[in-house]
N, C-alpha and C positions, 0 to 999 in steps of 0.2 A: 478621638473616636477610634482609630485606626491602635492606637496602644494598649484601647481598652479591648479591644479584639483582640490582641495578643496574649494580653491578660488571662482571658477567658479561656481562649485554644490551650495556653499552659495549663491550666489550674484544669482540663478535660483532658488534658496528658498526665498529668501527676498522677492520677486518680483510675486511668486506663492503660496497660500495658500493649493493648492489642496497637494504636496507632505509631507508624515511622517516620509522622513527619504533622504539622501544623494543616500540610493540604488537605492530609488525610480527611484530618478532623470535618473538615469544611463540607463534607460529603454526609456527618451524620445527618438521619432524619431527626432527632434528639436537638440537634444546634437548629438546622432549618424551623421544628414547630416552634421553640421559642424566640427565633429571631420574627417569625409571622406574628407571633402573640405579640410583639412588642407593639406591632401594628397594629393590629386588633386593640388591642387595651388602647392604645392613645384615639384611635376611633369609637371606642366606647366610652373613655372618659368625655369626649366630646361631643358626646350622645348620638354618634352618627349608627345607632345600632344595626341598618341593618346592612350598612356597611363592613361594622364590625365580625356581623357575623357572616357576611358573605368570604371575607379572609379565614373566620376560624372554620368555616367549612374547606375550603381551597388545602389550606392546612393541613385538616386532617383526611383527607384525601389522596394530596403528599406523601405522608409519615404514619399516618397509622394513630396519630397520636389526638388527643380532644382537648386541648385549652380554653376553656370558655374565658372570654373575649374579656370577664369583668376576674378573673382572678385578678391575684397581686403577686409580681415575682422578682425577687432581689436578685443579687449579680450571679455567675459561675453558676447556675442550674445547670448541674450535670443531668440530662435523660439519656440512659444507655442502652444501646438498642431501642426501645421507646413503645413497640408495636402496643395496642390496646393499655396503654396510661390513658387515665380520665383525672383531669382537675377541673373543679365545680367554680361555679361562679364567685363563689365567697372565701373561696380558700387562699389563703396568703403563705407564701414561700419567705425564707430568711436565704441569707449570703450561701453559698458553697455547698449547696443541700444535694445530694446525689439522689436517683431514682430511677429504677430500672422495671424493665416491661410487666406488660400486666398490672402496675398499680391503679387503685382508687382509690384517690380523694375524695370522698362521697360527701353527700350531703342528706339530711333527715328532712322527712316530709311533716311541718308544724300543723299541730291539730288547727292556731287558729287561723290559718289561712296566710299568715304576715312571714315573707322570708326571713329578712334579717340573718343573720350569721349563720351561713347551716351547713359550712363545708370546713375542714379542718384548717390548722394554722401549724405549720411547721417551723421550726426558729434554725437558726444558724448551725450548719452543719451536722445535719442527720443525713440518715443515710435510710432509705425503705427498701428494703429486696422485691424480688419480682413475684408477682403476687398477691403482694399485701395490699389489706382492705385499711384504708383509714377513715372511721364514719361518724358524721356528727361534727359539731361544732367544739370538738377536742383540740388541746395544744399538745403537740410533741417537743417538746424541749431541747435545747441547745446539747449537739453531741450522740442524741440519743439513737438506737440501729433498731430498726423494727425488723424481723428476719423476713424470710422467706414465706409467703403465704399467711403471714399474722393477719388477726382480724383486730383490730384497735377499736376501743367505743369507749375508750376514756382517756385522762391526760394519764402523757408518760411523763417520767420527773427527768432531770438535766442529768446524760449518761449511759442511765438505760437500756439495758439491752432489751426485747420484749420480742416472744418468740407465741406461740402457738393461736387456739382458738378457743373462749378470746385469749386475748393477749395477755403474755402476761412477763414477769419480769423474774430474768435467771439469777439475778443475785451476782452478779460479778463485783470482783473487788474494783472499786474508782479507778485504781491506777492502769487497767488491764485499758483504760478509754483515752489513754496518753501516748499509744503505741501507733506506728503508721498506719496509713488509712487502711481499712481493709474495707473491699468489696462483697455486696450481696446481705448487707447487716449480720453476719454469721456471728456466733455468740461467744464460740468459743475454737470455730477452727475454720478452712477455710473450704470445709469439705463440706456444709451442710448440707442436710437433704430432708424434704419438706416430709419424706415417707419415713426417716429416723427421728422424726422432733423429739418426742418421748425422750430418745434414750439419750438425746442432745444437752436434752434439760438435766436430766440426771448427771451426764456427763459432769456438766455446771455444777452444779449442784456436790457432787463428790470433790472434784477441784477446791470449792471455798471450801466445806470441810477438813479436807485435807491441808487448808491451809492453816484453818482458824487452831488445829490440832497441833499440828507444829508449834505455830506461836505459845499455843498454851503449855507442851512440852519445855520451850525454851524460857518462857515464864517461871517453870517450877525449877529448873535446873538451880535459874540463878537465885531462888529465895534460898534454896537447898544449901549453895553455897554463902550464902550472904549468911545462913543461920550456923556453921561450919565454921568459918570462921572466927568468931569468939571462942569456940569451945577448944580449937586447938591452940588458940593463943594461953586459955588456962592450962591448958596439961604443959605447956614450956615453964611459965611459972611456976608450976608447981613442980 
């Protein structure tokens, strides 16, 4: 137990520059709501519901933050700073998922009355900026960065970057999701700002361009040369 806390404090330093020490950590409201939720959920799996919920209120009265008592939450849940995060009763976290203030994990009100899955599923290693609405029983897929203030209402694919309203997907190249973590889901720098998205997307947008143009340059150089080469081998013979 005591390792697996070590664990966790590291992998919420990796990912946070602001802390100088393990103790620090131990002061977030982000680590307090989900160490309370862990309580809550084993008291809800246990059906002591209003047990459970007497903690998820305590909780978020604490922290600022609302865990409802029947979500599901894998290890390293980063919540950074945390104030006004909502996750719904149906929504399932994956390993090392980061999440910073103001998020919602919503859920949709079913016409026929039956809950059933109505809150989102994030997988392994996403990251949501502060802000962002994620609503409905959507998957956000492994790696994927939802930015700043997105409204999400459908599945993101494994990568992802997905910025505006609704949401939507910048087109970054794969390999750009292989680089160190970067905080705040930012698409392409780390300056984002919820009042420039427009021109952030463009931004995007001109970069793959600008790339896909290159490669296509260096594509023609080398047919250029590949077709050059026979010709100046006949004028020697000749």
């Amino acid at each position: 137990m005591f390792n697996g806390l070590i664990a966790y404090l590291d992998s919420i330093k990796a990912r946070d520059p602001a802390p100088r020490s393990r103790w620090e950590i131990l002061l977030y409201p982000g680590l307090l709501a989900v160490g309370m939720h862990r309580v809550a959920h084993w008291l809800f799996e246990a059906e002591l519901f209003f047990l459970a919920r007497f903690v998820n209120h305590f909780s978020r009265w604490m922290t600022g933050i609302d865990i409802h008592p029947g979500a599901k939450i894998g290890q390293h849940l980063f919540i950074d700073h945390g104030f006004g995060v909502v996750i719904g009763e149906t929504a399932e976290i994956g390993d090392n998922v980061s999440i910073y203030q103001g998020v919602t994990l919503g859920g949709t009100d079913p016409a026929n009355g039956i809950g059933g899955k109505r809150h989102p599923t994030l997988a392994n290693d996403v990251i949501v900026g502060s802000g962002a609405q994620i609503l409905g029983p959507v998957t956000v897929n492994a790696r994927a960065r939802v930015g700043a203030n997105a409204v999400v209402t459908k599945d993101v694919p494994e990568g992802a970057v997905m910025v505006g309203i609704p949401a939507r997907s910048t087109l970054l190249d794969a390999s750009e999701y292989a680089r160190e973590f970067v905080p705040y889901g930012t698409p392409c720098s780390e300056t984002f700002d919820p009042a420039t998205q427009r021109f952030e997307i463009l931004q995007c947008q001109l970069e793959q361009m600008q790339k896909q143009l290159t490669a296509l340059l260096e594509e023609r150089e080398s047919i250029a040369a590949q077709l050059e080469a026979p010709r100046k081998g006949s004028r020697k013979s000749a």
